[in-house]
C-alpha positions in Angstrom: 12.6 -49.9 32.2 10.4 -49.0 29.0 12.3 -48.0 26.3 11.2 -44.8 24.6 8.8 -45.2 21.2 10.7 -44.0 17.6 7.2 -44.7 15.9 4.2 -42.4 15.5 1.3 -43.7 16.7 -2.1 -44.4 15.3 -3.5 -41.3 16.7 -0.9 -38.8 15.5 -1.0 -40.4 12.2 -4.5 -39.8 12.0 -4.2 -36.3 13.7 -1.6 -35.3 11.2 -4.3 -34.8 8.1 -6.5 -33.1 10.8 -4.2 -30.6 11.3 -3.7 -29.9 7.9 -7.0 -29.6 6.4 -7.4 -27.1 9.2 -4.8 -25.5 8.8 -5.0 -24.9 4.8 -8.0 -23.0 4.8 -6.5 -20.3 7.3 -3.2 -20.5 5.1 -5.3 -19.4 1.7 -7.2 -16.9 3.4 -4.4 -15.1 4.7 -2.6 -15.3 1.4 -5.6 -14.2 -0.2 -6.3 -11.5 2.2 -2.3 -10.0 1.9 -2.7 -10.2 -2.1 -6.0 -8.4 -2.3 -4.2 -5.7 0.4 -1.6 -5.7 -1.7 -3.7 -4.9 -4.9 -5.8 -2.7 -3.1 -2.6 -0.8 -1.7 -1.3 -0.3 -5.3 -4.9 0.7 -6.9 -4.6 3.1 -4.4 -1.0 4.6 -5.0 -2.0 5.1 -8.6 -4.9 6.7 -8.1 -3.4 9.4 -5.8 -0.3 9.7 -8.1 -2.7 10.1 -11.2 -4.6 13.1 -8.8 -1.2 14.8 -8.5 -0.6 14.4 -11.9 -3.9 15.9 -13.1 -3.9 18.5 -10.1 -0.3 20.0 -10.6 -0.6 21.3 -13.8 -4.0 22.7 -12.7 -2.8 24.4 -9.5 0.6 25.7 -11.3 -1.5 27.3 -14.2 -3.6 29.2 -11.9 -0.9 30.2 -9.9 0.7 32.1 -12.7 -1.9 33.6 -13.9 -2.7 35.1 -10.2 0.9 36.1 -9.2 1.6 40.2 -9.4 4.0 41.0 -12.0 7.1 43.0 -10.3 8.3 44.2 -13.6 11.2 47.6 -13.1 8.6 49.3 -15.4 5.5 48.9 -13.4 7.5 50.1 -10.2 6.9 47.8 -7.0 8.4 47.3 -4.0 11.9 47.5 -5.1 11.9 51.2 -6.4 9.7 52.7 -3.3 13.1 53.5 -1.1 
């Protein structure tokens, strides 16, 4: 019977630096890729929280200036029973 081989051979020694050079590329780009998503995700956030921030004193100041005052003087719908 053959006994089973416990060393690498030539060909997965050379393989092995194959495989990794291949490899390393797709590893960067995809780290790469999820930190620029990442920066572009948080760019993003602020932008949209800076709009709320800008818009909602905006809307808020129109708003009051717009509503009806219902002052006891001016009558309303309270005093027409």
């Amino acid at each position: 019977m053959s006994e089973p081989r416990k060393s690498l051979g030539l060909g997965a020694l050379v393989l092995l630096p194959l495989a990794c050079c291949a490899a390393l590329p797709l590893i960067l780009a995809a780290g790469l890729s999820a930190a620029l998503l990442a920066w572009v995700g948080g760019l993003a956030a602020g932008v949209i929280a800076l709009g709320v921030v800008v818009a909602l004193p905006v809307v808020r100041a129109r708003g009051v200036d717009r509503l009806p005052s219902r002052s006891p003087r001016q009558g309303g719908a309270l005093l027409d029973r």
